[in-house]
C-alpha positions in Angstrom: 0.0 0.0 0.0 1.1 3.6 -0.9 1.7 6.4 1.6 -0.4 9.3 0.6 0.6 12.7 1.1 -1.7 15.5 1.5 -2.6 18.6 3.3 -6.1 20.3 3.1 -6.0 23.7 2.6 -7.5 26.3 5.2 -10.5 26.4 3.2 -10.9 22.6 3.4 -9.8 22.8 6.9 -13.1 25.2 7.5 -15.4 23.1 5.9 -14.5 20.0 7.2 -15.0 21.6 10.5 -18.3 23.3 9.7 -19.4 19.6 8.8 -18.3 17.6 12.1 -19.4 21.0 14.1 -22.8 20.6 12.5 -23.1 16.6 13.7 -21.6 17.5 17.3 -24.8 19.5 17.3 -26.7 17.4 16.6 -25.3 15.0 19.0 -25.5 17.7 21.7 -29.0 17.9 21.1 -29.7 14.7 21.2 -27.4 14.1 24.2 -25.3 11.5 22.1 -21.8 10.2 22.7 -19.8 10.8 19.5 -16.2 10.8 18.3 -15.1 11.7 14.8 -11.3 11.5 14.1 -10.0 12.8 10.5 -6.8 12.7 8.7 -6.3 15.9 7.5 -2.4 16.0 7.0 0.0 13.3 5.4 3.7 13.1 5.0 6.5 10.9 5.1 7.5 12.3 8.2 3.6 13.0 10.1 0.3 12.5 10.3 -2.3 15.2 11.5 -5.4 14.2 12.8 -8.5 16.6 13.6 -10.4 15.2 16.6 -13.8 16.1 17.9 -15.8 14.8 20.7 -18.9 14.4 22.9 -18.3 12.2 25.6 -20.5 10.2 27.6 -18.2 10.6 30.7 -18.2 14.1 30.7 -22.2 14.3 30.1 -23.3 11.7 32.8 -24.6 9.7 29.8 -23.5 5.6 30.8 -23.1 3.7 28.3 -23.2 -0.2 28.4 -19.6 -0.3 26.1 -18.5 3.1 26.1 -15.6 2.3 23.4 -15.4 6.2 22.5 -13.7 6.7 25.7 -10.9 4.0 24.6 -11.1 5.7 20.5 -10.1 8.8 22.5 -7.3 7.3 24.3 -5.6 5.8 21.2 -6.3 9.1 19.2 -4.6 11.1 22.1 -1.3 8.7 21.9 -1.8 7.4 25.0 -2.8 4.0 24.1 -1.8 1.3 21.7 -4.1 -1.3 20.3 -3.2 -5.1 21.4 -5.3 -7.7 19.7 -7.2 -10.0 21.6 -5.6 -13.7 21.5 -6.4 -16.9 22.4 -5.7 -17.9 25.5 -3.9 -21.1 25.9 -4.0 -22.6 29.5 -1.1 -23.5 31.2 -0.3 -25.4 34.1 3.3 -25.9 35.2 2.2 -27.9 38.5 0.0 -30.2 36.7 -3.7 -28.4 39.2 -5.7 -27.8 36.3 -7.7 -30.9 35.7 -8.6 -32.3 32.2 -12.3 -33.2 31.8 
């Protein structure tokens, strides 16, 4: 796959934001969790995000999963996806009984 390099201009910048203003909104008035994260600068060297946000933790709104809070964390840099794996059981004393 090929890197892509790009950079919006300030006028795409504007409208880009008008756009994911205009759905935070509508997710204010709705009172629904919502997290939007856009590439809007590429390079060999960087990549420039443009991050925008509702949260349920900071509106008293629980979810069941709330898996924005963790999209945040990753977007901020202070997180780094592990895949789930399968776990293999192991038993060095010889405790865990096969049935």
């Amino acid at each position: 796959m090929k890197e892509a390099n790009f950079n919006l201009s300030e006028q795409q910048r504007k409208d880009l934001d008008k756009k994911l203003n205009e759905v935070l909104e509508l997710c204010q008035i709705y009172h629904i969790p919502f997290f939007a994260s856009v590439a809007v600068k590429n390079s060999d060297q960087e990549t420039e995000y443009n991050n925008i946000v509702y949260s349920a933790q900071s509106h008293a709104i629980r979810l069941h999963d709330d898996r924005i809070r963790k999209y945040m964390l990753i977007a901020n840099g202070n997180f780094e996806v592990v895949p789930g794996r399968e776990v293999v059981p192991f038993d060095p004393f010889g405790v865990i009984k096969n049935e």
